[in-house]
C-alpha positions as CSV (number, residue, x, y, z in Angstrom):
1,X,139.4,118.7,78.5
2,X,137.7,117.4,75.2
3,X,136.0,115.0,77.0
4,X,134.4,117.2,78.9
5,X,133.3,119.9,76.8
6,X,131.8,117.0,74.8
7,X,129.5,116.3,77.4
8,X,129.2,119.8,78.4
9,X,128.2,120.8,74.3
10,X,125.3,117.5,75.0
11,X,124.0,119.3,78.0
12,X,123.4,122.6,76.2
13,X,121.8,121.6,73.5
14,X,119.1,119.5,75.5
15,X,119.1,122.1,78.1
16,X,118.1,124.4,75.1
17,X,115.6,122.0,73.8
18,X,113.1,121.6,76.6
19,X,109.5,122.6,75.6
20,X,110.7,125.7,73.9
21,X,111.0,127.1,70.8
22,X,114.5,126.2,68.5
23,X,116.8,128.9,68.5
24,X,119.1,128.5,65.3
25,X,122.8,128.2,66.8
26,X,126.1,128.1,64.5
27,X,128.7,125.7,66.1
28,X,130.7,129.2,66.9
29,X,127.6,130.4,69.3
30,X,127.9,127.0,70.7
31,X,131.3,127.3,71.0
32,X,130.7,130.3,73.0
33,X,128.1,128.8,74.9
34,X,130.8,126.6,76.5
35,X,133.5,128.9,77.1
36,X,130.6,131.4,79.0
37,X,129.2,128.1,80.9
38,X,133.0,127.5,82.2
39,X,133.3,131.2,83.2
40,X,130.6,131.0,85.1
41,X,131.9,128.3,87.1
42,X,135.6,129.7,87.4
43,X,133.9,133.1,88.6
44,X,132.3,130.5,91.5
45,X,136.6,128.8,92.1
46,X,134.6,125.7,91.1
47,X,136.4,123.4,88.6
48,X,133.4,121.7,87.2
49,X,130.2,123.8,84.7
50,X,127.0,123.3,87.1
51,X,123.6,122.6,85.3
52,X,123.2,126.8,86.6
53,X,126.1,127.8,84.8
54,X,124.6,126.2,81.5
55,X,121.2,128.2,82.2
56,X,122.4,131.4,82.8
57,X,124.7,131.1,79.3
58,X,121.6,130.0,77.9
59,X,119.4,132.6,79.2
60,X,122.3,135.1,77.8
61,X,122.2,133.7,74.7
62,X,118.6,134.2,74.1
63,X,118.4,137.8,75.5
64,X,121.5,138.7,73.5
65,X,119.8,136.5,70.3
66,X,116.3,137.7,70.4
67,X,117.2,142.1,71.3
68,X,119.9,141.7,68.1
69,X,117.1,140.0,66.2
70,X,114.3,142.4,67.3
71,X,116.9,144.9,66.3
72,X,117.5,143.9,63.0
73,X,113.4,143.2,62.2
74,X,112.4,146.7,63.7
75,X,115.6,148.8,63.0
76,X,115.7,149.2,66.8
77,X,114.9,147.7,70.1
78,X,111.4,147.1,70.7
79,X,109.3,148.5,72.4
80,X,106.7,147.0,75.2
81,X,103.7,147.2,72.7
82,X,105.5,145.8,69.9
83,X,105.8,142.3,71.6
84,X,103.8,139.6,72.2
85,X,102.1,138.8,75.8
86,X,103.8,138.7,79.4
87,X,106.1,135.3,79.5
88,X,105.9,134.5,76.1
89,X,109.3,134.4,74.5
90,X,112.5,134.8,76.0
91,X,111.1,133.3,79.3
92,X,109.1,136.9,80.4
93,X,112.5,138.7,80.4
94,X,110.9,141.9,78.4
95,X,109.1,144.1,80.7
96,X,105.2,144.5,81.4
97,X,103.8,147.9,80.2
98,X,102.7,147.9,84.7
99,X,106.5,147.1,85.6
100,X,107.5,150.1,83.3
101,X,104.9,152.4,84.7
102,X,105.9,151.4,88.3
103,X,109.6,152.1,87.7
104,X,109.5,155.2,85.7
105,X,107.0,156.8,88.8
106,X,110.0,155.3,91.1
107,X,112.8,157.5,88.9
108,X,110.7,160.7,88.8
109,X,109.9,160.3,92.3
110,X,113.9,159.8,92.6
111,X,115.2,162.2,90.0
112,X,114.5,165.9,91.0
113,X,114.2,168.0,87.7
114,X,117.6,169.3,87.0
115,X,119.2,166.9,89.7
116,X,122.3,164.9,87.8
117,X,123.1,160.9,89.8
118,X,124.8,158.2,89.1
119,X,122.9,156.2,86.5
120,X,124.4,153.0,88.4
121,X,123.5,154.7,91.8
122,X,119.7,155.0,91.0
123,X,118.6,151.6,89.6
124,X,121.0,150.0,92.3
125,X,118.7,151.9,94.7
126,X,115.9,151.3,93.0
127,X,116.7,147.3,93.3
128,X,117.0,147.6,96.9
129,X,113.4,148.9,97.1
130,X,112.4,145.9,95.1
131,X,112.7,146.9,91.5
132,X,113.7,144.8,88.9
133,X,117.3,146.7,87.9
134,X,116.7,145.2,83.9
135,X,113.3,147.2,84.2
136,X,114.5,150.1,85.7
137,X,117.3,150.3,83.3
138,X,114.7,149.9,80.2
139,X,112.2,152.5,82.0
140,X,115.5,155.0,82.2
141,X,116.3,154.4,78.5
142,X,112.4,155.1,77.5
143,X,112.3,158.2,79.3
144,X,115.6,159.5,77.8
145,X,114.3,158.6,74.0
146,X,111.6,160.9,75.6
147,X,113.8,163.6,76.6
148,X,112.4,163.8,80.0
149,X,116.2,162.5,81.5
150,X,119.3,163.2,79.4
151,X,122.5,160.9,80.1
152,X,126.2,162.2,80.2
153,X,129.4,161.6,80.6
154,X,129.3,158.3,78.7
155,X,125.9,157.7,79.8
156,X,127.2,157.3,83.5
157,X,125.8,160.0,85.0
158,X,121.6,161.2,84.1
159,X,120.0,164.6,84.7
160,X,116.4,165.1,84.5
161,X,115.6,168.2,82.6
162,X,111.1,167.7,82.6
């Protein structure tokens, strides 16, 4: 109902405002804000947006916000020694240069040199052992802009080739 996306729009933005930097927001990204906040809750069968369900929107906002914005100052993603220190931003979402390091020995330990796996197999295997999938994901997609793993069939599948 109105009444309560009114409510629900009041919680995001002073969920959004507490102790962190302002993230400029059109009323359309709000919009959206809600509508993700309520599939959240659906995808749980419960009827009524949970102060989680407002978080995790949030937290997708910012990640989706800050990697388009880093994307349009640097002309591409960037990369761990472009940003600022562990935590800072984006509440420690990017990656330590250690994490990295850690995941990428994980995937060569993993990856035989001309063996081809599912790119969802690996980091879901990787997770299991205790990686962070988000890191092993990032650590996949640095050592493919290397050219150490090459990625095919609609980046599904990888193949380690050095």
């Amino acid at each position: 109902t109105f009444e309560s996306r009114g409510s629900l729009i009041w919680l995001l933005t002073k969920a959004g405002g507490q102790a962190q930097a302002a993230i400029p927001i059109t009323v359309r990204q709000l919009e959206a804000l809600v509508r993700v906040s309520e599939s959240l809750a659906k995808m749980r069968l419960d009827p009524r947006v949970q102060s989680e369900d407002i978080a995790e929107a949030l937290r997708l906002f910012k990640v989706s916000t800050m990697t388009a914005n880093s994307a349009d100052v640097n002309g591409s993603n960037a990369t761990p020694n472009q940003r600022g220190a562990p935590g800072e931003g984006l509440m420690g979402a990017m990656p330590t240069q250690d994490e990295l390091m850690r995941a990428e020995s994980f995937l060569r330990s993993r990856l035989a040199i001309g063996a081809v796996l599912n790119k969802q197999r690996v980091v879901e295997e990787a997770s299991a052992q205790g990686y962070n999938a988000m890191v092993v994901a990032r650590a996949l997609s640095i050592m493919v802009a290397r050219g150490e793993v090459q990625e095919r069939n609609q980046s599904r599948m990888v193949k380690r080739v050095r």
